[in-house]
C-alpha positions as a Markdown table, in Angstrom:
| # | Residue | x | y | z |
|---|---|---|---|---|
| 1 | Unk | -33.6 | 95.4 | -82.4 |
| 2 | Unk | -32.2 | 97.8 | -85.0 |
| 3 | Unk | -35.5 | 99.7 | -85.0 |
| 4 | Unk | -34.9 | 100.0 | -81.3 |
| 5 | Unk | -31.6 | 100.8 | -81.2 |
| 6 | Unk | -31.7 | 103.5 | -84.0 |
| 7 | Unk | -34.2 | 105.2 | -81.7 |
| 8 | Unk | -32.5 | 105.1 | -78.8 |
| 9 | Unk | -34.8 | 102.2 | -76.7 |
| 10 | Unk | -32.3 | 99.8 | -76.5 |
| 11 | Unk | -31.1 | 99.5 | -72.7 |
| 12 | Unk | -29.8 | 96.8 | -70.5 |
| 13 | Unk | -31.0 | 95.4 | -67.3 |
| 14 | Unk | -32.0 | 98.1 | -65.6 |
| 15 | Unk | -30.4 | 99.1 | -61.8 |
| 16 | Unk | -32.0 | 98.0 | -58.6 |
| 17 | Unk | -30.7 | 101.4 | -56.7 |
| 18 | Unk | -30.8 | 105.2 | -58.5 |
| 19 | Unk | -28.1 | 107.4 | -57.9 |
| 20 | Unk | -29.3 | 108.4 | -54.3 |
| 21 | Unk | -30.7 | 105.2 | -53.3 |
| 22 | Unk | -26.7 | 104.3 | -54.3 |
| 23 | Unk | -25.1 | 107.5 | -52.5 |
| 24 | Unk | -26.9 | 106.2 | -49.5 |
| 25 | Unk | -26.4 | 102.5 | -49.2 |
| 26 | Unk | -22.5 | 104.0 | -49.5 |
| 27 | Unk | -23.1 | 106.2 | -46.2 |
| 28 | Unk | -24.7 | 103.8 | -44.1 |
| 29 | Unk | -21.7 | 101.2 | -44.9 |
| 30 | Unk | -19.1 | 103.9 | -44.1 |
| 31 | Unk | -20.8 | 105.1 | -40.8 |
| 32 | Unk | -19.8 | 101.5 | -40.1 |
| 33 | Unk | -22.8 | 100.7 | -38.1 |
| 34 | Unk | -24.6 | 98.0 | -41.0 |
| 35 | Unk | -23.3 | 95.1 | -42.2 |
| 36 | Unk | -23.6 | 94.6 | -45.9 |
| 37 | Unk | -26.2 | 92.0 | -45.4 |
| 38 | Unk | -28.0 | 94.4 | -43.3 |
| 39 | Unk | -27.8 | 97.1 | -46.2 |
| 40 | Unk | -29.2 | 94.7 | -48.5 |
| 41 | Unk | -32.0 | 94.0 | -46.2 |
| 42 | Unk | -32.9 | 97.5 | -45.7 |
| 43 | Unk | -32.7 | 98.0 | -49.6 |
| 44 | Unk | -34.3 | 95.2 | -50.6 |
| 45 | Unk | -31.7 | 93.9 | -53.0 |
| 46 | Unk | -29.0 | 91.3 | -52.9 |
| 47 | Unk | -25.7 | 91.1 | -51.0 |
| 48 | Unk | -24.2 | 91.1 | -54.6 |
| 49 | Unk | -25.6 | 94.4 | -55.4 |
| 50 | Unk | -24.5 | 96.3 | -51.9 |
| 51 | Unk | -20.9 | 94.6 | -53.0 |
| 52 | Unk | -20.9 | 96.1 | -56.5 |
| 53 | Unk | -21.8 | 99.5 | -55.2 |
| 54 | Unk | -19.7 | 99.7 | -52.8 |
| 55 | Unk | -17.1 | 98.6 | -55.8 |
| 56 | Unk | -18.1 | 101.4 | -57.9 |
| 57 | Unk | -18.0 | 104.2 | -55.3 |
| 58 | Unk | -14.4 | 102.8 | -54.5 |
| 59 | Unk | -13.5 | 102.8 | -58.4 |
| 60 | Unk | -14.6 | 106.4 | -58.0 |
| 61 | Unk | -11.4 | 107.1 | -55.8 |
| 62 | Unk | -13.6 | 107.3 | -52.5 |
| 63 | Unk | -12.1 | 105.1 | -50.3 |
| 64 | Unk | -14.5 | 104.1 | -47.6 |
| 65 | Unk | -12.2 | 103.3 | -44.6 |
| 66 | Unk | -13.8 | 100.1 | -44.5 |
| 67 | Unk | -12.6 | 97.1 | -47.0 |
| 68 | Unk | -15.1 | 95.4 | -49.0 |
| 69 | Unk | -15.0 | 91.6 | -48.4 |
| 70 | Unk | -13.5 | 89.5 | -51.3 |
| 71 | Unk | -15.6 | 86.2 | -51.3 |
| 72 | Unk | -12.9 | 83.6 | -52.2 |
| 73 | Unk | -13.9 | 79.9 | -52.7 |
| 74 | Unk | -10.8 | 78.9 | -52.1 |
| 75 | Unk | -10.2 | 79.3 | -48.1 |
| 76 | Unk | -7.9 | 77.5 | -46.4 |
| 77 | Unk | -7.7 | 77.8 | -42.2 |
């Protein structure tokens, strides 16, 4: 692990989307016209993974005009 690190190799998990793939997913969600399950679908990743984009390009100060679901276990109706 030091080897590694001292040469630069050591990464983490790498990411299921690039950049672009990322930019994308984004559009398509604030064209409003897929659902995020949809997105994942298309993108072949998670629901999780549209969620945390779409967290990360809010965090990024670009509100999408849409609100990204909060999944709360706690629901009372």
């Amino acid at each position: 692990m030091r080897v590694a690190k001292a040469k630069g190799k050591l990464r983490g998990k790498q990411p299921k989307l690039n950049p672009r793939q990322e930019a994308h997913l984004v559009n398509l969600f604030r064209q409003g016209e897929h659902s995020t399950a949809e997105l994942a679908d298309l993108f072949g990743v998670a629901r999780s993974t549209v969620y945390r984009a779409l967290e990360r390009d809010r965090d990024r100060g670009h509100p999408s005009g849409h609100t990204v679901p909060v999944l709360s276990a706690n629901t009372t109706g």
